[in-house]
NULUM-68077 format. One line per 3 residues: number of its first residue (from 1); their letters; for each residue x, y, z of N, C-alpha, C. Coordinates in steps of 0.2 Angstrom, whole numbers, plus 5000, padded with zeros to 4 digits. Last residue first. Layout:
NULUM-68077
NUM> a> X Y Z X Y Z X Y Z ~ ...
end
This chain:
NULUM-68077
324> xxx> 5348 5543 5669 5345 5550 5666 5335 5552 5668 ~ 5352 5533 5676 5356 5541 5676 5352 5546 5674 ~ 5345 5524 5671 5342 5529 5679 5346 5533 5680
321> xxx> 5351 5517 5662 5345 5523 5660 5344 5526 5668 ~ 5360 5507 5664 5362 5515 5666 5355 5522 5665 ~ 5356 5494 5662 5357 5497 5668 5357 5506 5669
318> xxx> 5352 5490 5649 5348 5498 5650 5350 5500 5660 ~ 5356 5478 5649 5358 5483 5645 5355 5489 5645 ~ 5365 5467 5659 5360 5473 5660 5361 5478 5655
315> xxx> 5373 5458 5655 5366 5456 5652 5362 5463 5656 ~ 5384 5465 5659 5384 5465 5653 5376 5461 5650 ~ 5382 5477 5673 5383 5470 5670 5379 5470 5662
312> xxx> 5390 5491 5675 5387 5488 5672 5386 5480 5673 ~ 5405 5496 5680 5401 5492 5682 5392 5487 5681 ~ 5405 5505 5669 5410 5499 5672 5407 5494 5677
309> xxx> 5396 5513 5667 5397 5510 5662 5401 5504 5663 ~ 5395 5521 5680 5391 5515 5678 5391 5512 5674 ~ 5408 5526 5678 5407 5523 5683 5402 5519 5681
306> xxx> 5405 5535 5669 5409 5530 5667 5408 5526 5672 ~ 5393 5543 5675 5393 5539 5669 5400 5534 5668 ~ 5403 5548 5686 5396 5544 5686 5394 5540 5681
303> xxx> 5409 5556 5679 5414 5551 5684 5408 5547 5686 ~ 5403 5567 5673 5404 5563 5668 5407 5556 5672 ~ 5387 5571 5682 5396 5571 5683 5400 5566 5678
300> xxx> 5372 5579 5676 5377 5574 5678 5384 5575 5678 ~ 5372 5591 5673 5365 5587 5674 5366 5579 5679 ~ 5377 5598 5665 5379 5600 5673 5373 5596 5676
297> xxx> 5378 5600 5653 5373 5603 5656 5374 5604 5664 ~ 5387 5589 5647 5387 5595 5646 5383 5599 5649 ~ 5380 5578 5654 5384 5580 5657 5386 5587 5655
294> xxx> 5369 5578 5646 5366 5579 5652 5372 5581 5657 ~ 5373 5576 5634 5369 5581 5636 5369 5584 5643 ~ 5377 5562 5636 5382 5569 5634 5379 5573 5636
291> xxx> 5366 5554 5639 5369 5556 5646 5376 5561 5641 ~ 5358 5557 5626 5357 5560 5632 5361 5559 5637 ~ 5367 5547 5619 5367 5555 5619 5364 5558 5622
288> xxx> 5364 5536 5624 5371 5539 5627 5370 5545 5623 ~ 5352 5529 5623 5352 5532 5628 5361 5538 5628 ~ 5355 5521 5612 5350 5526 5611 5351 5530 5617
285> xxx> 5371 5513 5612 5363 5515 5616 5362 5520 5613 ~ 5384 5512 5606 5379 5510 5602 5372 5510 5606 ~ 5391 5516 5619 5391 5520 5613 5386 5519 5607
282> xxx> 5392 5505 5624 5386 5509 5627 5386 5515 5623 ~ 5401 5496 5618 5395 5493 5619 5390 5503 5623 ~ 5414 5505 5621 5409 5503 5616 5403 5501 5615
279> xxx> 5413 5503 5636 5413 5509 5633 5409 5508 5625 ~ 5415 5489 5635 5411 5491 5638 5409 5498 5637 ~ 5428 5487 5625 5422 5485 5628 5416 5488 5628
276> xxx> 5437 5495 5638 5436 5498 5631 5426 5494 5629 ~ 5438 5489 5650 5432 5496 5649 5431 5495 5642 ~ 5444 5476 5643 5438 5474 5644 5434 5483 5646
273> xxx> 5456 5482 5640 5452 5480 5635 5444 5480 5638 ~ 5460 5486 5654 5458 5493 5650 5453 5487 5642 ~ 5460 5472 5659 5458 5477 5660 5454 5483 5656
270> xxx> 5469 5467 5650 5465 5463 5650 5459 5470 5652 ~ 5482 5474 5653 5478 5475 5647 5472 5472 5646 ~ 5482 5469 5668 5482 5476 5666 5478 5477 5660
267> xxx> 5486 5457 5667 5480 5459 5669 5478 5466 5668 ~ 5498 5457 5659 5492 5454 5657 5484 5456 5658 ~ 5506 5465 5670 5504 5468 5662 5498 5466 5660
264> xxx> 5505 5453 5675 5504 5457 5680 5502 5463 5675 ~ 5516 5443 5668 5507 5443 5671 5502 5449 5675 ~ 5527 5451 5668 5523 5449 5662 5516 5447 5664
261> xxx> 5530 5449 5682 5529 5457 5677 5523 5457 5671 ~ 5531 5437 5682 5527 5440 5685 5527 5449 5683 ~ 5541 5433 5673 5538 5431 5674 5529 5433 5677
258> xxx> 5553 5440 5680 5550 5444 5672 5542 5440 5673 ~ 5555 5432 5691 5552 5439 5692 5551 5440 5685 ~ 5563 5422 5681 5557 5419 5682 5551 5425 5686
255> xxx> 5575 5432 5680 5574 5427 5673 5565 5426 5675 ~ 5582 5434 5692 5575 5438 5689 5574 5435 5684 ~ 5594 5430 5698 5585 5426 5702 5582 5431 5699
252> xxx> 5606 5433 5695 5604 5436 5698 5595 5434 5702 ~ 5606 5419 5684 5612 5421 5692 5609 5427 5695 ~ 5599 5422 5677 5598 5418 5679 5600 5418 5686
249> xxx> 5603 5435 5671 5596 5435 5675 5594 5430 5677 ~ 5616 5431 5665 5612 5434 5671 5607 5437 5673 ~ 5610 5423 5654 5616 5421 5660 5614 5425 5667
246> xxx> 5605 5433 5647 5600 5429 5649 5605 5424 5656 ~ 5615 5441 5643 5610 5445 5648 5606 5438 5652 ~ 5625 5432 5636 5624 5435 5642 5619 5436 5644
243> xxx> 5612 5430 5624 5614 5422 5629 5619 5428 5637 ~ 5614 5442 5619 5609 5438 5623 5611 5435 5627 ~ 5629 5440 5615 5628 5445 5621 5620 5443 5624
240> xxx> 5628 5431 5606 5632 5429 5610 5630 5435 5618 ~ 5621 5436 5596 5617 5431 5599 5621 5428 5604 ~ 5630 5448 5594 5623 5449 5596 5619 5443 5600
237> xxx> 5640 5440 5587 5641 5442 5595 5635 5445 5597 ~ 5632 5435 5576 5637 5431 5580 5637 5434 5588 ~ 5631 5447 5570 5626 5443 5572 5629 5441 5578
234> xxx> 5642 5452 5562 5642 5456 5571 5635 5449 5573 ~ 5635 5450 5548 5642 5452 5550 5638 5456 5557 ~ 5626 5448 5536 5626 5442 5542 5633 5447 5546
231> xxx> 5623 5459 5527 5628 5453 5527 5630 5448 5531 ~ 5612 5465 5532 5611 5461 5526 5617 5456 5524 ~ 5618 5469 5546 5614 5462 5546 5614 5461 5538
228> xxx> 5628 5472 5552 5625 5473 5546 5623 5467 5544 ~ 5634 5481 5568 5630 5477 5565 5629 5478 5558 ~ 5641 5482 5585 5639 5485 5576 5638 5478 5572
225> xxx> 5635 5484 5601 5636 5478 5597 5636 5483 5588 ~ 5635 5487 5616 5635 5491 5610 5636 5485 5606 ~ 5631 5480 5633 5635 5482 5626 5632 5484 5620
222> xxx> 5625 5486 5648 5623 5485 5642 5630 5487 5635 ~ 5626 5480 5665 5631 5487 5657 5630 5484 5650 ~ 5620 5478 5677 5620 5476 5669 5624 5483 5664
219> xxx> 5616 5487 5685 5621 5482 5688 5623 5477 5681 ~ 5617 5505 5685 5615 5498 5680 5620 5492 5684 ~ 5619 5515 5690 5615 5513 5694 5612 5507 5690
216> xxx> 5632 5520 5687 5632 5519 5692 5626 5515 5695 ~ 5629 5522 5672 5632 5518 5675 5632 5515 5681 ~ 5624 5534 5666 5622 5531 5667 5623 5525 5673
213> xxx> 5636 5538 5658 5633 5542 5662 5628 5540 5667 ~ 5638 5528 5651 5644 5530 5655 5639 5534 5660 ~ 5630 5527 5643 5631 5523 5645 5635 5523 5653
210> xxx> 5632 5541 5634 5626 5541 5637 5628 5535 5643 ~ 5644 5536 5630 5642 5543 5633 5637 5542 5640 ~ 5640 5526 5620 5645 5524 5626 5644 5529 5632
207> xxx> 5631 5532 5612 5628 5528 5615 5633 5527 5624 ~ 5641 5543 5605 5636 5544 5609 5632 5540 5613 ~ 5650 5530 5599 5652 5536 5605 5647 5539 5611
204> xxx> 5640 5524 5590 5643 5522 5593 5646 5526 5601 ~ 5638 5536 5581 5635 5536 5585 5635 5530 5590 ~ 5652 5538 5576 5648 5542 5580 5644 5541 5584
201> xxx> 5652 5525 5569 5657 5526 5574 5656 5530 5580 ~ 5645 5527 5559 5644 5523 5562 5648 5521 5570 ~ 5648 5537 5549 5645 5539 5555 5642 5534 5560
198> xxx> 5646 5529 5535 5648 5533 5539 5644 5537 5544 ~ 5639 5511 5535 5640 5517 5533 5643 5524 5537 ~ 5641 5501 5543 5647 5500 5537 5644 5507 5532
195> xxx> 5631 5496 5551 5639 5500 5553 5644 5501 5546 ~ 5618 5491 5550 5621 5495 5543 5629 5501 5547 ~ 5617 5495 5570 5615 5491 5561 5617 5497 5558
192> xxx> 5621 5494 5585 5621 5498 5579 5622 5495 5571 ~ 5610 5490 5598 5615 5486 5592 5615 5492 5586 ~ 5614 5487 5614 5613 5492 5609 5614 5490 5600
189> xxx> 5604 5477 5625 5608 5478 5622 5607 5483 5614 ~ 5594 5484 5636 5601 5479 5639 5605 5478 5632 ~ 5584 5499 5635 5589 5492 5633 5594 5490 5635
186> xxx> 5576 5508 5642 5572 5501 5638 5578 5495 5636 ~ 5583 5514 5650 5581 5510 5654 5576 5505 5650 ~ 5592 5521 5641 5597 5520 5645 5590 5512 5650
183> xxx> 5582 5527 5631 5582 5521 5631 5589 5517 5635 ~ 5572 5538 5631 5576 5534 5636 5577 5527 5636 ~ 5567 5543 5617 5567 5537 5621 5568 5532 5627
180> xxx> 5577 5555 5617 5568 5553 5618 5565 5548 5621 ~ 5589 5548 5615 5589 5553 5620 5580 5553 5624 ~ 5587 5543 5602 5589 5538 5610 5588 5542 5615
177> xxx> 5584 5553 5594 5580 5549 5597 5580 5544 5600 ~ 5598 5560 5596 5591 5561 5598 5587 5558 5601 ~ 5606 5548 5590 5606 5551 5595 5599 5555 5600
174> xxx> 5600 5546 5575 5598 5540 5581 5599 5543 5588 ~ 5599 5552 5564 5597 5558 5571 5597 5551 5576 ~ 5603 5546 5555 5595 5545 5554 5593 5549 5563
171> xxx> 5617 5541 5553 5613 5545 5549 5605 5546 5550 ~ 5617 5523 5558 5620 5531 5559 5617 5533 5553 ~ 5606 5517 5568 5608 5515 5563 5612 5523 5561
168> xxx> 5598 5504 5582 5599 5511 5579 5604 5511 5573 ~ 5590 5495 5593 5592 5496 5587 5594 5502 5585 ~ 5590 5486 5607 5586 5494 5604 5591 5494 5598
165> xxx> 5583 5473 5613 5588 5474 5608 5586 5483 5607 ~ 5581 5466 5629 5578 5471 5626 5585 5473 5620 ~ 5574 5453 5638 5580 5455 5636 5577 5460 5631
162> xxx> 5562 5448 5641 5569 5448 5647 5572 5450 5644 ~ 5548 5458 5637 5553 5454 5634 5559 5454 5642 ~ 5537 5462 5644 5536 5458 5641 5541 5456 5639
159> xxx> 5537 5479 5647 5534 5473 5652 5534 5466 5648 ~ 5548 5484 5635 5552 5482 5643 5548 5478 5648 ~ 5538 5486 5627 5542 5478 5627 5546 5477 5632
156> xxx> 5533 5497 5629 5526 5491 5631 5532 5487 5633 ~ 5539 5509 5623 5541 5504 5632 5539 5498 5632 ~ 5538 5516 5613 5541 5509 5611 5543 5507 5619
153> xxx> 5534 5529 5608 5530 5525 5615 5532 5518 5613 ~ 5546 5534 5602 5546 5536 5608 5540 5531 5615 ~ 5546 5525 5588 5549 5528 5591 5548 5530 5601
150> xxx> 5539 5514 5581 5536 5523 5581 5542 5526 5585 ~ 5540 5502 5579 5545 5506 5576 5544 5513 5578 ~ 5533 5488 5581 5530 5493 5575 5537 5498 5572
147> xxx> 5545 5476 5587 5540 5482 5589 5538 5485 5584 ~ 5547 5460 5589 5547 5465 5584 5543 5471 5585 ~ 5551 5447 5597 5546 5450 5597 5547 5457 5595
144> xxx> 5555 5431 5596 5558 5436 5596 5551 5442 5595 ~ 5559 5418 5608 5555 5422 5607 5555 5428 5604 ~ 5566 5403 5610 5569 5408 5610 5563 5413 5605
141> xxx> 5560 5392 5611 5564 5394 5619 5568 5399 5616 ~ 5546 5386 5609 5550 5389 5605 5554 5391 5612 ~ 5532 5379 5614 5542 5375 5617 5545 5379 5611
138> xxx> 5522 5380 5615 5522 5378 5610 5531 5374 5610 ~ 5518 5390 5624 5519 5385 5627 5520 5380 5622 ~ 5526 5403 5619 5530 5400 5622 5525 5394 5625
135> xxx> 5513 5405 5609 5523 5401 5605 5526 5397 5613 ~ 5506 5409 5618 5503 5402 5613 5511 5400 5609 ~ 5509 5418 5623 5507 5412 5628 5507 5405 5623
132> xxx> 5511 5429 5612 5518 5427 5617 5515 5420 5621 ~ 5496 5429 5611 5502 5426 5606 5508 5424 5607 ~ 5495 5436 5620 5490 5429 5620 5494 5426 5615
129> xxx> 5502 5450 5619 5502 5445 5625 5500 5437 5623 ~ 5497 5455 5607 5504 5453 5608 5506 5446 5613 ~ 5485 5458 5604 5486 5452 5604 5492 5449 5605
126> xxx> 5488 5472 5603 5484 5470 5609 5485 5462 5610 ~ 5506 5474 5600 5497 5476 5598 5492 5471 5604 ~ 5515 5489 5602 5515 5481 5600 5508 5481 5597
123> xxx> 5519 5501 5604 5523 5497 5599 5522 5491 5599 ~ 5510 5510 5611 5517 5504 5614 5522 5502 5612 ~ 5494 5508 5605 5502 5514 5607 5506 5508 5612
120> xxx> 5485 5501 5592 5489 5499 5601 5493 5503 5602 ~ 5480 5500 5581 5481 5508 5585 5483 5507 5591 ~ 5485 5488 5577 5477 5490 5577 5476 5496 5579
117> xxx> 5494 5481 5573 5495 5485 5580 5488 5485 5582 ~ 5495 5463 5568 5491 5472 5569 5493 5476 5573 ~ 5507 5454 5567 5503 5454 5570 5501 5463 5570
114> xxx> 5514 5438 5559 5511 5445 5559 5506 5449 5565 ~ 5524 5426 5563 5518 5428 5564 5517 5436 5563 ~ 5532 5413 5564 5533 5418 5562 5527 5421 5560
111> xxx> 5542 5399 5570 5536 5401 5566 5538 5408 5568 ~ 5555 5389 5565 5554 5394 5566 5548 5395 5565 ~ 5561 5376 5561 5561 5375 5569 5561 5381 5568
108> xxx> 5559 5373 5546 5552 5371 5551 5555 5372 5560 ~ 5563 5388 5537 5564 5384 5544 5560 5380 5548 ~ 5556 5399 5531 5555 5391 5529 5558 5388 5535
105> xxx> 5558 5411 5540 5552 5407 5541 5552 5401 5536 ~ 5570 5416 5533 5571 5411 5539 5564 5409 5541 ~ 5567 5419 5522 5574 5416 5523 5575 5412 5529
102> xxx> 5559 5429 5523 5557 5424 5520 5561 5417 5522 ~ 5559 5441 5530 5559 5436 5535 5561 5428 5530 ~ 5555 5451 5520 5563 5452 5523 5564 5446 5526
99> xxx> 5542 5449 5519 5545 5448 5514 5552 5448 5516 ~ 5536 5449 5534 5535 5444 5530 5542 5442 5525 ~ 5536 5463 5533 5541 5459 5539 5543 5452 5535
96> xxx> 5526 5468 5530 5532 5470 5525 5537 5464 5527 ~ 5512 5472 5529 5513 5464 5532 5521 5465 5528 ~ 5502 5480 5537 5505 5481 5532 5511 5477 5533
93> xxx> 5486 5473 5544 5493 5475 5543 5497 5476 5537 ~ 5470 5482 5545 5475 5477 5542 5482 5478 5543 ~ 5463 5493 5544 5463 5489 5551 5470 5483 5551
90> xxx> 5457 5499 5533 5454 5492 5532 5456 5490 5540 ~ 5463 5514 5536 5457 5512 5535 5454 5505 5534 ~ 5475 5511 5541 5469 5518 5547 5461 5516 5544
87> xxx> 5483 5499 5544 5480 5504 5540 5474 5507 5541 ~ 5494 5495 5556 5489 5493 5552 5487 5499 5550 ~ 5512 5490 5556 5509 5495 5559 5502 5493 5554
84> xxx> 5515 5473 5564 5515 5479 5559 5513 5485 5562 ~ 5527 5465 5578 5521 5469 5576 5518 5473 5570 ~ 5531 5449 5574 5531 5455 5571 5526 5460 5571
81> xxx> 5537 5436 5583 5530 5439 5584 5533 5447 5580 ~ 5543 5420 5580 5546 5427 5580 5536 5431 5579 ~ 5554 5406 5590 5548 5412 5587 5548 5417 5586
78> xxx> 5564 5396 5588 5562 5401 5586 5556 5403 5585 ~ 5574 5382 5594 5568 5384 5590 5565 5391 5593 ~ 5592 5384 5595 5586 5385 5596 5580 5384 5591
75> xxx> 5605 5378 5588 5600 5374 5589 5595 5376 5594 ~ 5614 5389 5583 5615 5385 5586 5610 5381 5590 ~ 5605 5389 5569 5611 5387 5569 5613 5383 5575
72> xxx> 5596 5397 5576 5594 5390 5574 5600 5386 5573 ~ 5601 5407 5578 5599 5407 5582 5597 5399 5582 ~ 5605 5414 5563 5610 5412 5570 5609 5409 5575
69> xxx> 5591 5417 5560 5595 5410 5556 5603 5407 5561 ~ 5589 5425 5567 5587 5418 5569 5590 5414 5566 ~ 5596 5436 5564 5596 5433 5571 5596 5426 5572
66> xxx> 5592 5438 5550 5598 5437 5553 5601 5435 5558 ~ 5579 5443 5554 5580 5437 5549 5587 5434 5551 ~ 5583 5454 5561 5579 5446 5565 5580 5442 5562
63> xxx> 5586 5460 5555 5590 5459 5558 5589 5454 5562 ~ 5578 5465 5546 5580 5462 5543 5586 5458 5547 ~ 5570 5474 5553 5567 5466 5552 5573 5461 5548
60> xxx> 5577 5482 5557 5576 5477 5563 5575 5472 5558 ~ 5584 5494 5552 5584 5487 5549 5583 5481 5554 ~ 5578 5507 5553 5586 5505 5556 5588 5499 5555
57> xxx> 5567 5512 5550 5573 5514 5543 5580 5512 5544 ~ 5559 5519 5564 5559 5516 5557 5567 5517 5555 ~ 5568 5514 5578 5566 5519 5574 5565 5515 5569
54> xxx> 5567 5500 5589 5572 5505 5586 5568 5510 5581 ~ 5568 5482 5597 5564 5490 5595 5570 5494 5593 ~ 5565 5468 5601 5571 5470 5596 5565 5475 5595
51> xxx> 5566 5454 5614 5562 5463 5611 5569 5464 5608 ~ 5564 5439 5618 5568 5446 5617 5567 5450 5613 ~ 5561 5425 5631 5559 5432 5626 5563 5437 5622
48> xxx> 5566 5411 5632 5569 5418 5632 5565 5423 5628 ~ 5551 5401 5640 5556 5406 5633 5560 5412 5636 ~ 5545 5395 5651 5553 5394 5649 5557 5396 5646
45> xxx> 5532 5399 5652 5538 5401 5656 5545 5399 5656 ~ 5519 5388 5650 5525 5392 5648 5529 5393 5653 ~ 5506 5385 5656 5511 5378 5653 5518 5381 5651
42> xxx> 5500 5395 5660 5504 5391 5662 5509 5386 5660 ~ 5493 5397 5649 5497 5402 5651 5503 5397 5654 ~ 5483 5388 5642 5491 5387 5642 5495 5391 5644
39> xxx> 5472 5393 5648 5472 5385 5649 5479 5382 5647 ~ 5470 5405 5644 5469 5404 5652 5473 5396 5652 ~ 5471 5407 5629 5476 5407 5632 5477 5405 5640
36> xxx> 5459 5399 5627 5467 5394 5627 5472 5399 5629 ~ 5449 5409 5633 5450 5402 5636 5456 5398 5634 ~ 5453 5419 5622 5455 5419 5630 5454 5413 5633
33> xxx> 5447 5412 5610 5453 5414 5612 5456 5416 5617 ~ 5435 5409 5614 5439 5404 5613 5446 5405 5614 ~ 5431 5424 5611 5431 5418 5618 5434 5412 5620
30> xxx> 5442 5432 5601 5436 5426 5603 5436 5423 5610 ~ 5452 5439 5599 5451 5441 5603 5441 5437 5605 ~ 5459 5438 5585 5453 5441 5585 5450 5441 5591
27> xxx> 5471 5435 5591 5471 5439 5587 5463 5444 5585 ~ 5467 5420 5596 5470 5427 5599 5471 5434 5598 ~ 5464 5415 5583 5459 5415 5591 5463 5420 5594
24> xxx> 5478 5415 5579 5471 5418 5574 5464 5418 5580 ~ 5485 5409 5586 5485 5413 5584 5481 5418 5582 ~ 5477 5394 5583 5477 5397 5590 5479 5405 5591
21> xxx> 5480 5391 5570 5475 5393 5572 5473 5396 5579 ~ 5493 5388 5571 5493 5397 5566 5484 5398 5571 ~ 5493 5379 5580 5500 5386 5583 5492 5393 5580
18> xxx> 5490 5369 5572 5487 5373 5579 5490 5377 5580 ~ 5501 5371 5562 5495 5373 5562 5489 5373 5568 ~ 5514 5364 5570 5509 5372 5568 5503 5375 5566
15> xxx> 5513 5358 5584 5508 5356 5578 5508 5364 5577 ~ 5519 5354 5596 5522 5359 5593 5518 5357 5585 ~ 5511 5351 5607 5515 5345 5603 5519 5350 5598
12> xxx> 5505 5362 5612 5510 5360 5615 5514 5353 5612 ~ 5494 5362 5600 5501 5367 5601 5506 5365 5608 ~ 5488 5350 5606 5491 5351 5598 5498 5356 5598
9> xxx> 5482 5356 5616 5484 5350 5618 5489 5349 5609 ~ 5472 5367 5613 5481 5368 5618 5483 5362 5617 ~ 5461 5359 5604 5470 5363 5601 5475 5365 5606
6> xxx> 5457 5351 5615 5463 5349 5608 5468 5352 5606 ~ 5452 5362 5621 5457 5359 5624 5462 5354 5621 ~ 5445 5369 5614 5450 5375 5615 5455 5366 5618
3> xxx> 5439 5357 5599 5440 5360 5605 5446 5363 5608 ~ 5435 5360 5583 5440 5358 5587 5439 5362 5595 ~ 5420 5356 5575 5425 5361 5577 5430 5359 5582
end
């Protein structure tokens, strides 16, 4: 079997197939898989990330498709992280990204990866992060990372991407749900897709509105861009306004502060996985239905039991029986 330190040393040559399997460690959240992300986190930090989120039915994926082939054109390598949404019973993704993307995953200077929510709220998925470390030490220098779609808990991507695409599409209440979304503070660029049906115009107004409103306290004025992507039309200025945002966050000195946001998230989720974990693991003791009892009973303080459960050590497996 291949060692974590071959395969980081693979994916930094840019070996797909180390890529896919590094992915695949990431994704199932193996030990192995945390040791390559530990051992290539570092080696990154050069990709322009960028978040493309928006409502079901406003045509991200097809927008991405159309992005990159822009994006390659003008001589980036491309990666692209699709989160699905997964299936409440198998776990699995519902892998639709795939079929709309075909066009530009031949590209040998794109990979393109699926990735489960699994129930992650955010709109991304747990293995978002470890997979964002494994492209970008890989040298894609342009990152695209696709949100599920839910709508309103679509923040995750403001800790993770320098640049943020909100998508919206007329017909489909997109006003509203900009308004839910706050999306005055998820997006640096607005892109109204399928512009070429009515009411494209409207919702165009209403963003400006909002934008307007908003103004005084953005040092960045995010542009509106119309879009239709099944015909490649507005891409062009879309991967023209990136290349701005990314200009300035260069001249402003935050391009490399994302940097530490992004790590700073890291630890975060690292975090809450690791109670989850731990929670889990103590869900399968004989003993944890006695400590429900005993907390419904006033026997114990439920702030106690998770307490012990946190700090447990993971080779003490009956640490907590002296709660009861």
């Amino acid at each position: 079997m291949i060692s974590v330190a071959q395969l980081a040393e693979k994916i930094q040559a840019g070996d797909k197939r180390a890529i896919a399997r590094g992915l695949t460690w990431v994704e199932k959240a193996t030990p192995e898989g945390r040791e390559l992300v530990r051992s290539i986190f570092a080696k990154g930090g050069q990709a322009h990330v960028i978040g493309i989120t928006g409502a079901p039915g406003v045509g991200k994926s097809t927008l991405v498709n159309a992005l990159t082939l822009t994006l390659r054109a003008r001589g980036h390598r491309v990666g692209i992280l699709a989160v699905d949404p997964s299936s409440p019973f198998s776990g699995g993704a519902i892998l639709g990204d795939r079929i709309r993307m075909q066009e530009s995953v031949m590209d040998p200077g794109v990979f393109m990866r699926s990735l489960a929510s699994r129930g992650h709220l955010g709109g991304l998925s747990r293995a978002t992060f470890g997979a964002l470390a494994v492209l970008d030490a890989a040298g894609f220098d342009k990152i695209l990372i696709e949100t599920v779609g839910a709508g309103q808990s679509e923040v995750e991507i403001m800790q993770l991407a320098h640049t943020t695409l909100v998508v919206l599409a007329p017909g489909l209440g997109d006003d509203i749900q900009a308004i839910k979304a706050g999306i005055l503070e998820i997006g640096q660029i607005f892109v109204v897709n399928k512009a070429d049906r009515d009411g494209a115009d409207h919702t165009v107004r209403q963003l400006k509105t909002m934008l307007t409103l908003g103004s005084e306290t953005l040092d960045w004025v995010p542009p509106i861009v119309k879009t239709v992507a099944e015909k490649s039309e507005g891409i062009g200025e879309v991967a023209d306004a990136i290349e701005q945002h990314r200009t300035f966050l260069f001249q402003r000195g935050l391009f490399q502060d994302r940097r530490l946001v992004q790590t700073e998230h890291m630890i975060e989720q690292s975090l809450a996985d690791e109670v989850a974990r731990r929670l889990a693991d103590a869900r399968q003791r004989p003993v944890w239905r006695q400590w429900i009892e005993a907390v419904s009973h006033g026997e114990l303080d439920a702030s106690q039991v998770a307490l012990a459960i946190i700090e447990t050590r993971e080779e003490d497996s009956d640490g907590l029986k002296h709660l009861k």
